[in-house]
C-alpha positions in Angstrom: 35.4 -4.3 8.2 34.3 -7.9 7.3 30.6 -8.2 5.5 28.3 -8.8 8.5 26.6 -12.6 9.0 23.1 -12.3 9.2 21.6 -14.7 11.7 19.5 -17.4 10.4 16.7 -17.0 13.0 16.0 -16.3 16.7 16.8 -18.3 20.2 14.1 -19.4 22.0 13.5 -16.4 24.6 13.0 -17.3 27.6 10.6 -14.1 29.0 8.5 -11.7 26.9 11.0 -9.3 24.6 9.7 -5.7 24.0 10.3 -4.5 20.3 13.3 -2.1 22.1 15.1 -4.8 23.7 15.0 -7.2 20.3 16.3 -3.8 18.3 18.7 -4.0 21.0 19.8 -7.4 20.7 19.8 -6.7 16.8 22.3 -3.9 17.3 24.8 -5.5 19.7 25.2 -8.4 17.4 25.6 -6.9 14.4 28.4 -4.4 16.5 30.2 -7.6 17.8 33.4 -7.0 16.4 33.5 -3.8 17.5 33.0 -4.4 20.9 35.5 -6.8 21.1 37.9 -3.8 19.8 37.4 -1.8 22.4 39.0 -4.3 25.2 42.2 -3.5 23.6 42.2 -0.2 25.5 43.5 0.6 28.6 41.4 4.2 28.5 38.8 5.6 26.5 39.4 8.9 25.3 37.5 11.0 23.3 39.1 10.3 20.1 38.6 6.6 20.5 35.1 6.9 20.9 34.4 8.8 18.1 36.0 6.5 16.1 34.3 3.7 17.6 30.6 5.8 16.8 32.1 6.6 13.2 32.6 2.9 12.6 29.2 2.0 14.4 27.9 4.4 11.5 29.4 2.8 8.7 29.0 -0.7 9.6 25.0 0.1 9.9 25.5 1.0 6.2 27.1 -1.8 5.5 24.8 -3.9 7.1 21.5 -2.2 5.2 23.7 -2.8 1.8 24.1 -6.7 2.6 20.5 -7.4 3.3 18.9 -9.7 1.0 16.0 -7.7 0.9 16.7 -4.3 1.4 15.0 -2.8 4.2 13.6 -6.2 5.6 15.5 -5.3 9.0 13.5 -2.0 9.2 10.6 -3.2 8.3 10.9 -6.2 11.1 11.6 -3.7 13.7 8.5 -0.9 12.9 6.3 -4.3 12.7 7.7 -5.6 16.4 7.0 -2.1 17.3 3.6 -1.4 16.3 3.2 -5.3 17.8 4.2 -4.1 21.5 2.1 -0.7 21.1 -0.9 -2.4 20.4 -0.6 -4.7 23.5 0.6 -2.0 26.0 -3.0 -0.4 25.1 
């Protein structure tokens, strides 16, 4: 698997974001590649996923092993989330 890109900051959003839906967003870009992979199948059978969730896997260690500062992308997320708590209350 290629070393992820990082993304150098955030679009403008155009509606409030919970915490969920940036971890979310997060996720899906960082799985991009992967995605794309998984149009080169006619059917998903129960082997390809599991690879598919086995490579999910490792490329979320890959990813926490390229951070600059390791666990800044943790650390964003628990602060987003405490962020959206506090305002549901």
């Amino acid at each position: 698997m290629a070393t992820p890109r990082q993304p150098t900051s955030r679009p403008a959003l155009t509606h409030d974001v919970s915490a969920v839906e940036l971890l979310q967003l997060d996720v899906d870009v960082r799985l991009a590649g992967l995605w794309a992979e998984l149009g080169r199948f006619d059917e998903l059978t129960l082997e390809v996923v599991a690879a598919f969730l086995r490579a999910a896997y490792a490329q979320g260690y890959c990813d926490v092993l390229a951070e600059e500062n390791p666990g800044e992308l943790c650390r964003a997320h628990e602060r987003l989330t405490r962020e959206d708590s506090a305002q549901a209350a």
